[in-house]
Every structure is written in C-alpha cells, then in structure tokens.
DRENDO-1510 file (C-alpha; in Angstrom, 1 decimal, always signed):
<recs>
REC; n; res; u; v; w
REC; 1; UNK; -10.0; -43.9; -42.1 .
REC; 2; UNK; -6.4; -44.3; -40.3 .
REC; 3; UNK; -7.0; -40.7; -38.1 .
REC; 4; UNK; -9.3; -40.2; -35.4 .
REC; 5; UNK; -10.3; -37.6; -33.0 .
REC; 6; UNK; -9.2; -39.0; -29.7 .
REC; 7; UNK; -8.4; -37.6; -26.3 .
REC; 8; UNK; -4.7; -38.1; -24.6 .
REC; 9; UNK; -4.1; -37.7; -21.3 .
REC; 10; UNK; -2.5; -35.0; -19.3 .
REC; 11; UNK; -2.4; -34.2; -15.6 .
REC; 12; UNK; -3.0; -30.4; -14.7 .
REC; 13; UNK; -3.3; -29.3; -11.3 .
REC; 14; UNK; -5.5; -26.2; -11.5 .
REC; 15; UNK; -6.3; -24.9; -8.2 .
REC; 16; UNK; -10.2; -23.4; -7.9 .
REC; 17; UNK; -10.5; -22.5; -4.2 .
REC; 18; UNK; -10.6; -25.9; -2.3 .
REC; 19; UNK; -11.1; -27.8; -5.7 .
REC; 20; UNK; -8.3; -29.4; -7.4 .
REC; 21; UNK; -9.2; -30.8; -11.3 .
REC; 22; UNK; -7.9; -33.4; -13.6 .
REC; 23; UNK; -7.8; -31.7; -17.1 .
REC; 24; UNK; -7.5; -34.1; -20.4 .
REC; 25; UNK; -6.2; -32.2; -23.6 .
REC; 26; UNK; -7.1; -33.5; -27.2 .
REC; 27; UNK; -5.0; -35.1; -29.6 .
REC; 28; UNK; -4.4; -37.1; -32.7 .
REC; 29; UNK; -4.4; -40.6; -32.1 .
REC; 30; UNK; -3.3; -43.3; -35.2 .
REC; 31; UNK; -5.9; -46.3; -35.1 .
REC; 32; UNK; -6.5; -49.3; -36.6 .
REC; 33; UNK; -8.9; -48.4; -39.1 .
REC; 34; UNK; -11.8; -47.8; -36.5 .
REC; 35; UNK; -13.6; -44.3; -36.3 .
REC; 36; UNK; -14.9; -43.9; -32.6 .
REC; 37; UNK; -16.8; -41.1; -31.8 .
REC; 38; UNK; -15.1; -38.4; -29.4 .
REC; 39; UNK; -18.0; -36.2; -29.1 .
REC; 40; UNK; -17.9; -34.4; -25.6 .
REC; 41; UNK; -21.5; -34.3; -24.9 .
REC; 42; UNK; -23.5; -36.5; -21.9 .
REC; 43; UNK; -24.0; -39.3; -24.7 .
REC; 44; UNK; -20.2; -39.3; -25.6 .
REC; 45; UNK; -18.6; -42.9; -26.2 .
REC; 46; UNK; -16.0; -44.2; -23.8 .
REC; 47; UNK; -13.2; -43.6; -25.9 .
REC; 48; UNK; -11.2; -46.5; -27.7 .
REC; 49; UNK; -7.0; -46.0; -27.2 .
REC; 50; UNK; -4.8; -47.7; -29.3 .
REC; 51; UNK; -1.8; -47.4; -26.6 .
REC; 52; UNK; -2.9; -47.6; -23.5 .
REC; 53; UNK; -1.0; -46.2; -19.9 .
REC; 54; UNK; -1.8; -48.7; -17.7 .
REC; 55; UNK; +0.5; -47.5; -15.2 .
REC; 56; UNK; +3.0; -45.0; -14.2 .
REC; 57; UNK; +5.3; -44.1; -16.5 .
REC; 58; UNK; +3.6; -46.6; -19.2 .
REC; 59; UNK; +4.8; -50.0; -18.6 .
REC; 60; UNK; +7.0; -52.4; -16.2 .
REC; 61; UNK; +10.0; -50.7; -17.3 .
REC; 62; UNK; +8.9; -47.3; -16.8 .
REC; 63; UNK; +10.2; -46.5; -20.3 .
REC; 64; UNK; +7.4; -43.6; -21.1 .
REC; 65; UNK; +6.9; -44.3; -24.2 .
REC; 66; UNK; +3.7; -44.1; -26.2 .
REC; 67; UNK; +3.1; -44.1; -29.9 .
REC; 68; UNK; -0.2; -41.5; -28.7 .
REC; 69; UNK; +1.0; -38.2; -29.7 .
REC; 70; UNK; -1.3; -34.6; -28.6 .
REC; 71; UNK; -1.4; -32.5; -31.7 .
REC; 72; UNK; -2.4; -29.4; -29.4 .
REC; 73; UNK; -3.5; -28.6; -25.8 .
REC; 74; UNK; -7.4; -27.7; -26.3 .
REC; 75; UNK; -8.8; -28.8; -22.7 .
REC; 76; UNK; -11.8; -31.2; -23.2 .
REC; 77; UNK; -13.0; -31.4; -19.5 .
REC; 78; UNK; -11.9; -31.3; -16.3 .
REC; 79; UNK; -13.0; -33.1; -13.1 .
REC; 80; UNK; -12.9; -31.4; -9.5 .
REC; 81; UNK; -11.7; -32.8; -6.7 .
REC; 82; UNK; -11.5; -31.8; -2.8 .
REC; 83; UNK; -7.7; -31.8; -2.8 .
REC; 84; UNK; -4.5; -32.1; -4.4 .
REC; 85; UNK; -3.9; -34.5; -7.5 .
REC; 86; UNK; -0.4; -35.8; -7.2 .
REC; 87; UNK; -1.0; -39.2; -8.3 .
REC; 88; UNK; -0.3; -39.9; -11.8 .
REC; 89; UNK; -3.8; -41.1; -14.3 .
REC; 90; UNK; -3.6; -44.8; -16.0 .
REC; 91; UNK; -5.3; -45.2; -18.7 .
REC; 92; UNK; -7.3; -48.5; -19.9 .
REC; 93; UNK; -10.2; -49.0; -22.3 .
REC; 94; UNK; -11.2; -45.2; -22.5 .
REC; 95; UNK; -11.1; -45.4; -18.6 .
REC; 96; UNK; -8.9; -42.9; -16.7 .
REC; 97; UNK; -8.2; -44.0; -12.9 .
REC; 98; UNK; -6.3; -41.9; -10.7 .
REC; 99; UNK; -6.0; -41.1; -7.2 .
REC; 100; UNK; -6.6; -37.6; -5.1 .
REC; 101; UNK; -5.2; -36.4; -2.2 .
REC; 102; UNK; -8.7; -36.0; -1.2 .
REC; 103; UNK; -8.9; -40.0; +0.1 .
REC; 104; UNK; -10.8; -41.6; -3.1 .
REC; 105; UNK; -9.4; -43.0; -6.2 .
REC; 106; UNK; -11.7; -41.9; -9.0 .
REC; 107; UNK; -12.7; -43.8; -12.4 .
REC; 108; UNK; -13.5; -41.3; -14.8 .
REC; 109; UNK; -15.0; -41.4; -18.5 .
REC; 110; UNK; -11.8; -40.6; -20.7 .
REC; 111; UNK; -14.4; -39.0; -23.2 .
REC; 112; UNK; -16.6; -36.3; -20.8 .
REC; 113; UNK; -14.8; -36.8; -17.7 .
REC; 114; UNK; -18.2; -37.9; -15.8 .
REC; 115; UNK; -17.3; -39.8; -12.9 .
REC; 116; UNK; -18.0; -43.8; -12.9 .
REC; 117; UNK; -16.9; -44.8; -9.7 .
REC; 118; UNK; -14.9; -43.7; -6.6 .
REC; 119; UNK; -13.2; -45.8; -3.6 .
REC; 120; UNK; -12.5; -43.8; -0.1 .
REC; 121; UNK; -9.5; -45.1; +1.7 .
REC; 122; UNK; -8.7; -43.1; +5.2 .
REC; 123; UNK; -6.2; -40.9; +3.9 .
REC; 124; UNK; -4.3; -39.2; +1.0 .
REC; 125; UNK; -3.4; -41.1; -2.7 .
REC; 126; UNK; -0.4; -40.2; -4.0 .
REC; 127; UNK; +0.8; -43.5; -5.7 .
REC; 128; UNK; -0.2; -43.6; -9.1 .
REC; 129; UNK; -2.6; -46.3; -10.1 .
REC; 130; UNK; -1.7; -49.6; -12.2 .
REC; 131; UNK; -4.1; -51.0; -14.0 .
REC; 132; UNK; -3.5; -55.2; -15.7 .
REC; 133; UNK; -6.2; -57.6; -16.1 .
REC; 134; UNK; -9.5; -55.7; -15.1 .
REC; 135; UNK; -8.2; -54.6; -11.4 .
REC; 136; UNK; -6.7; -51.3; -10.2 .
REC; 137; UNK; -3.7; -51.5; -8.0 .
REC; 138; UNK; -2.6; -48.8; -5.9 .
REC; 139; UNK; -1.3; -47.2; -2.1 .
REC; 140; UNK; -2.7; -45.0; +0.7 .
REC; 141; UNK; -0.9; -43.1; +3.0 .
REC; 142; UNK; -3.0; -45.5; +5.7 .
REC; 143; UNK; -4.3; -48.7; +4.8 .
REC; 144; UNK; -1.4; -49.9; +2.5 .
REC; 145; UNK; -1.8; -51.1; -0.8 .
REC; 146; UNK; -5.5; -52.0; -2.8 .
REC; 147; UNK; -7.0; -54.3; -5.4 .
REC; 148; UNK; -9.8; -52.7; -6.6 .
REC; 149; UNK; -12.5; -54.4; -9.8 .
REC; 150; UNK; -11.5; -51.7; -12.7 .
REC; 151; UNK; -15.6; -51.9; -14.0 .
REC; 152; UNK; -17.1; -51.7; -10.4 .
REC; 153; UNK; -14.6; -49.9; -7.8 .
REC; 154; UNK; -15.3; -52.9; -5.1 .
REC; 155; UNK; -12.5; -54.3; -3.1 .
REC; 156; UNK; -11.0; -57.4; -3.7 .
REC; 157; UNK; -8.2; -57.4; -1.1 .
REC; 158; UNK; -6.0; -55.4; +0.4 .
REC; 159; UNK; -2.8; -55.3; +2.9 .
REC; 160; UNK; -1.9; -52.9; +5.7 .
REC; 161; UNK; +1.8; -52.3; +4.8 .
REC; 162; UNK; +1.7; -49.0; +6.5 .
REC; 163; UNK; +1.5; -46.1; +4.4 .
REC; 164; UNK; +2.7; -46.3; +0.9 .
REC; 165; UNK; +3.5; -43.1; -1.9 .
REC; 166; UNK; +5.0; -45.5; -3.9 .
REC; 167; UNK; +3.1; -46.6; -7.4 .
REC; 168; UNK; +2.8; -50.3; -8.2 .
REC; 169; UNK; +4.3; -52.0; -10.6 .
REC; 170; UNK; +2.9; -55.5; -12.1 .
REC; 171; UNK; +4.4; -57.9; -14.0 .
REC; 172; UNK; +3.7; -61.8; -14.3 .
REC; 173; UNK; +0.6; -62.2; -11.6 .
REC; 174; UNK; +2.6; -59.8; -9.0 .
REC; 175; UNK; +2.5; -56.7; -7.8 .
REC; 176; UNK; +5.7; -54.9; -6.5 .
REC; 177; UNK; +5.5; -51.7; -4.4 .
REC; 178; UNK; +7.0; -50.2; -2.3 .
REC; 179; UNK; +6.5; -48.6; +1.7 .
REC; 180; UNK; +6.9; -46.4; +4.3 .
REC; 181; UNK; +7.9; -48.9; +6.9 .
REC; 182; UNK; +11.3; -49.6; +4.4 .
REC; 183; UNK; +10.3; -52.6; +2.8 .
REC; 184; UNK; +9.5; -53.5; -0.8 .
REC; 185; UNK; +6.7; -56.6; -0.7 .
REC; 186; UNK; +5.7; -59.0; -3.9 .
REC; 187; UNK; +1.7; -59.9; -3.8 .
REC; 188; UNK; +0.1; -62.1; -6.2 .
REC; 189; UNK; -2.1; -60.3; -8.3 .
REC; 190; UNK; -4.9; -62.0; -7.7 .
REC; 191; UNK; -4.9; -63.2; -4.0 .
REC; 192; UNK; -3.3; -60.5; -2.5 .
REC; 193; UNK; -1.1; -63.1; -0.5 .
REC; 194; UNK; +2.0; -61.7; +0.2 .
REC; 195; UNK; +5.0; -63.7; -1.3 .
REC; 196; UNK; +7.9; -62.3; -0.3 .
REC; 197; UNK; +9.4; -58.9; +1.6 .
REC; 198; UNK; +12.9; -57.0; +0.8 .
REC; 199; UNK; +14.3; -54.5; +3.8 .
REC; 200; UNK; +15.8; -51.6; +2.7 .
REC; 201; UNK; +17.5; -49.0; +5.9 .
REC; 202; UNK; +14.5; -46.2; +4.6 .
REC; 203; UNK; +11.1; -45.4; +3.2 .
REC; 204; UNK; +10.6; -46.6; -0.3 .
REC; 205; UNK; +8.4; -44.4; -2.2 .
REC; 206; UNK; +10.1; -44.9; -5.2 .
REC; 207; UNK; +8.1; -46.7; -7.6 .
REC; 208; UNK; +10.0; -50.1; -8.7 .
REC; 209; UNK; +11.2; -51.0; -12.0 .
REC; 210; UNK; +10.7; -54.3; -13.4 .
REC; 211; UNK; +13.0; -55.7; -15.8 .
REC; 212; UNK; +14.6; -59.0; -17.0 .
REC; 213; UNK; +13.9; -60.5; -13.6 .
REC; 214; UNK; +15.1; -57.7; -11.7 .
REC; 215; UNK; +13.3; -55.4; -9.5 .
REC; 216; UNK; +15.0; -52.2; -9.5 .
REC; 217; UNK; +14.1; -49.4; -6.9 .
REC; 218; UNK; +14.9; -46.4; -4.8 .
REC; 219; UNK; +14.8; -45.4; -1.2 .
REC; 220; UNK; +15.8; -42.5; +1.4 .
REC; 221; UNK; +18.7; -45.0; +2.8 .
REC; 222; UNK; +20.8; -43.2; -0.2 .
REC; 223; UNK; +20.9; -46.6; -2.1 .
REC; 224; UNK; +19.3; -48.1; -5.1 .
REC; 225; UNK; +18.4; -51.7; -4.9 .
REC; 226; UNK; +18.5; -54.4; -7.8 .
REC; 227; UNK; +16.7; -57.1; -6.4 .
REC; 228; UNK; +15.8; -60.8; -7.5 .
REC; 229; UNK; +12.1; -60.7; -8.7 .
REC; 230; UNK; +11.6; -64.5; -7.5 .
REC; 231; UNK; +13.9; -64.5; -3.9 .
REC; 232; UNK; +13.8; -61.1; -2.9 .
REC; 233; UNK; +17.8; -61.2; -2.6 .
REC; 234; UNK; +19.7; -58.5; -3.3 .
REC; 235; UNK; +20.5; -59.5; -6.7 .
REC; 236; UNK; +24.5; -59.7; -7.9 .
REC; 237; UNK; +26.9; -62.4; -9.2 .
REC; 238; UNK; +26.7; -64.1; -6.0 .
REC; 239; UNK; +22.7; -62.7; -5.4 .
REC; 240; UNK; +24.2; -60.9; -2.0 .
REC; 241; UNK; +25.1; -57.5; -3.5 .
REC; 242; UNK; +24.5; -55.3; -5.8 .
REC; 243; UNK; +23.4; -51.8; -4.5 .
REC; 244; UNK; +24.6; -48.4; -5.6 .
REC; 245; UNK; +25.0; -45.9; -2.7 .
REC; 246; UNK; +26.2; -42.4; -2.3 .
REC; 247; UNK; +26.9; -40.3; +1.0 .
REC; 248; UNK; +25.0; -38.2; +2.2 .
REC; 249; UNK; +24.9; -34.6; +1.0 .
REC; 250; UNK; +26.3; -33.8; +5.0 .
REC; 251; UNK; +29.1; -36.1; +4.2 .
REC; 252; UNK; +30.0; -34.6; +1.2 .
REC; 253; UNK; +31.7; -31.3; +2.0 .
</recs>
C-alpha cells in the first residue's frame, strides 16, 4: 500500500485563557510501502514520516520544501501550554519538538500529542528547534543556546551567549546561531566548544542560512552578512567584504 494516514504538522496559536496550544492537522503522506498505524487513541504509534523537518524552514538552506502534502485541515490534537508559541515545531521520527514562551521546550508524540519530555530554561523560547543526529538544538532569551538528548530531554551542554531568538542551523558537526549581544558563534555539535565568533553592529535574531560554505544571515545593523563557514570572515573575492546594506528608513526620505 503506497498511501497512508499520517499526521503533518502545522503551528496554530489558539488562545484558551492563559493556555496557548500546538494544533497538528492530518494529511496524506506518500510512503515507502509501510502502513503505520495513526490511530489517535492513548495506544497510538509514534508516527513514521517519510520527510522529516528537522529544523526551521526544513533544512540548512531554509528552502521549505517538503514532499509531505496535508490533504485537509481536520485537527488531530492539540497540546496546552502556559504561554505563547512562537517558536517554530521540528519534526524527527514521529517526534515533534518545539519551544513555548512559557520557558520549556516540549517533546511531544506526533501521533496523540501526549507529552514525552520537557526542559525549563529561565525564560522565554522563541528560536525554533533543530533537530540532527539524536540532539535538539535551540536558544533562550537567557541562558543562550542548548544541546539537549532528542529521546531523554537531559542536557548535554550549553553556552551563555546572552539571549538568543534566533533558530539554529546545523550543518557538518556545527551549529550556527545567532545573538542578542551581535554576534553569530559556530559550536561543534557535539562538544559545545565554541569555534569561532562573527560581530555584526546589531542583534542577530535572524536565523542563518547555510549554503556552499557560506553562512548567510541577517541583523538590526541594516546589513546582511555572507560569511565564511570555516574562518568567520566576512566572505568576498578577497574574504573582507561582502555585505549588503540599506539606510535606514529615517535616512530615506
């Protein structure tokens, strides 16, 4: 059978007095040949993607592309949480991760939407999770930027870079992000260990793109940076310059 039930996943911000929920909609899904059961009962199987989103905006390149297509919008669960949800869900192995403005980053059943874990930071999520190799990467607006075991929720190292709203990115055993204190940093995946640090003149909560060796990103300093994935140097035909800038709107009229 080359059809299955299956759930995609879709982000709805539903207020219910203090509660905010994460809503999942159902669609068609092509597989592999494999039925895999998407009953929405307690028992329900973790469900089994055949594209996953491990990340925002699907991959390195931010591309948004998937070959998972809804075929309507009936809602299969939703899950409460004490705040907003601006953080964007990944999705790995039937596991949906996201982050709340309510402090935690959640791991949620992609099948029922019954809870599996959560990890309290000291303040609000916003950055939307990434998700490679069995960890979960992602900022707080205190406490920097997490490593988290996808299966368990523990910590496997983290790094005060001040507060970050940008979403991670991870390509090659490192993890770009951006900050708050106007800096774009490279960690290796697995360590943690910081390998190198780009200064831009404002926050960076844009989340960077990876491409070809390049690290592409925004920031409030009205520019946007391509910058050399291995040296940190503003990447060009001499790897000193290559930003785009505009003036600001005040400067305009």
């Amino acid at each position: 059978m080359k059809k299955l039930l299956a759930a995609l996943l879709l982000v709805a911000v539903v207020f219910c007095g203090f509660s905010l929920t994460v809503s999942v909609h159902m669609g068609i899904l092509q597989s592999q040949g494999k039925v895999v059961d998407a009953g929405f009962g307690a028992g329900a199987s973790v469900l089994s993607y055949p594209d996953d989103w491990p990340m925002f905006h699907h991959d390195p390149q931010h591309t948004g592309f998937s070959t998972s297509l809804p075929s309507n919008g009936l809602t299969l669960w939703r899950f409460p949480t004490d705040a907003e949800v601006r953080s964007s869900p990944a999705v790995v192995n039937g596991v949906v991760y996201v982050g709340s403005a309510d402090n935690n980053t959640y791991a949620l059943n992609g099948a029922t939407g019954e809870k599996i874990w959560n990890f309290s930071t000291r303040s609000q999520i916003g950055s939307s999770p990434a998700v490679v190799g069995g960890v979960v990467y992602f900022g707080s607006y205190v406490g920097g930027v997490y490593a988290l075991n996808a299966t368990t929720g523990l910590r496997i190292w983290q790094q005060d870079i001040g507060g970050v709203s940008s979403s991670p990115v991870v390509v090659d055993g490192v993890v770009y992000i951006g900050s708050g204190n106007n800096r774009v940093y490279a960690f290796n995946a697995t360590t943690g260990a910081q390998m190198w640090s780009f200064f831009a003149r404002g926050e960076v909560s844009s989340s960077p793109a990876v491409a070809d060796g390049i690290v592409y990103v925004g920031s409030s300093d009205y520019n946007v940076y391509a910058i050399n994935a291995t040296t940190a140097l503003k990447f060009g035909s001499t790897l000193q310059a290559a930003t785009y800038t505009r003036l600001p709107p005040s400067r305009l009229a």
